[in-house]
Every structure is written in structure tokens, then in C-alpha cells.
C-alpha positions as CSV (number, residue, x, y, z in Angstrom):
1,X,11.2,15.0,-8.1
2,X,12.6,16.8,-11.4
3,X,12.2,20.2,-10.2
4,X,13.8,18.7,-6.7
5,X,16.8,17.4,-8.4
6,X,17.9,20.7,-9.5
7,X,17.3,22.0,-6.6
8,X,15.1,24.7,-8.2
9,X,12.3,26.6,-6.3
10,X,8.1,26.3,-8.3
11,X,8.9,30.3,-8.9
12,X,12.0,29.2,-10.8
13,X,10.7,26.2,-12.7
14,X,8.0,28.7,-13.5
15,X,9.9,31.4,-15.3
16,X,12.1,28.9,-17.2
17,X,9.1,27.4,-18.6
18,X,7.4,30.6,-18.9
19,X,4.7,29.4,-16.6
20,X,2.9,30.7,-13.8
21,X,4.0,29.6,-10.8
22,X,0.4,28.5,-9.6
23,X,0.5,26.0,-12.9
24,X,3.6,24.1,-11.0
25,X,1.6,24.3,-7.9
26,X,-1.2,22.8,-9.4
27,X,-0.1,20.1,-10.8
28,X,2.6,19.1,-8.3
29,X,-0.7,18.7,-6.0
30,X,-1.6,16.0,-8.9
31,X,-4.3,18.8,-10.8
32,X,-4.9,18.8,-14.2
33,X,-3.0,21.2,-16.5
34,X,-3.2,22.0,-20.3
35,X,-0.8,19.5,-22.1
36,X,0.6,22.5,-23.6
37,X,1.8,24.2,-20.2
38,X,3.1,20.1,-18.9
39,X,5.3,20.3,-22.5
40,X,6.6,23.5,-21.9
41,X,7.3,22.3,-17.8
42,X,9.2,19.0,-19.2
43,X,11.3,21.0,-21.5
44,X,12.6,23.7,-18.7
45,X,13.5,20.5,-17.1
46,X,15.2,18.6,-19.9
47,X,16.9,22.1,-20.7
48,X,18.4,22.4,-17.2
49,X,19.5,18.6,-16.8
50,X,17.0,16.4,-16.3
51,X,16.5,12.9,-18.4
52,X,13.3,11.5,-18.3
53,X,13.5,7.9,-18.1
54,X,10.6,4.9,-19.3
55,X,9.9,2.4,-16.9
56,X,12.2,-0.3,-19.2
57,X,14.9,1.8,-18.6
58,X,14.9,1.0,-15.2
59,X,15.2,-2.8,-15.2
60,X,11.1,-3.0,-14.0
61,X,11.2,-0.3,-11.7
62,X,8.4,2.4,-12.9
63,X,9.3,6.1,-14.5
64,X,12.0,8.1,-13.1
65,X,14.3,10.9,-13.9
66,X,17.9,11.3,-13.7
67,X,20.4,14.4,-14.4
68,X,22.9,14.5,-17.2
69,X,26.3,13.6,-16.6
């Protein structure tokens, strides 16, 4: 939903994490991946917009994301 939301292609959240593009495959299938490679995944995102949210800061809704104003 992150990668969706800026409307970026598993190729390009890939190279921004510095990833391959089988990793984002993987685990957008609901795989495994080293916590290391997820990190480095979550960061791309949060450095091109995307705000993770916890489940209380969505009045009892679960997880989300949003982008940055």
C-alpha cells in the first residue's frame, strides 16, 4: 500500500532502498525477509513521503500509512 501510494513500481522501491527487486517481490507476497533489507524498504518509503501510522493513531482502526502533507 506504501509503495502504491507513491505510485512507485517494485523496480523503483528496489533501487531507492538499494534492494533487489525480487526482495519487494517477496515479501509483498507475505515472505520472509532479513529485518535488515524490511529497514532499509521502510526508509525508501519514509524518505519519499510515506508516514507510518500505529494502530492508536487511527482511532481503533489497525496500521496504516499516510503521505506527508
Amino acid at each position: 500500500m506504501a509503495r502504491s501510494a507513491l505510485g512507485w513500481s517494485a523496480a523503483e522501491l528496489a533501487e531507492a532502498a538499494g534492494v533487489g527487486a525480487a526482495t519487494v517481490r517477496r515479501y509483498e507476497r507475505g515472505a520472509d525477509i532479513l529485518p535488515d533489507r524490511l529497514d532499509l524498504m521502510k526508509r525508501a518509503l519514509e524518505k519519499g513521503g510515506v508516514v507510518f501510522l500505529a494502530s492508536d493513531e487511527l482511532k481503533g482502526g489497525g496500521p496504516g500509512v499516510r503521505l506527508k502533507k
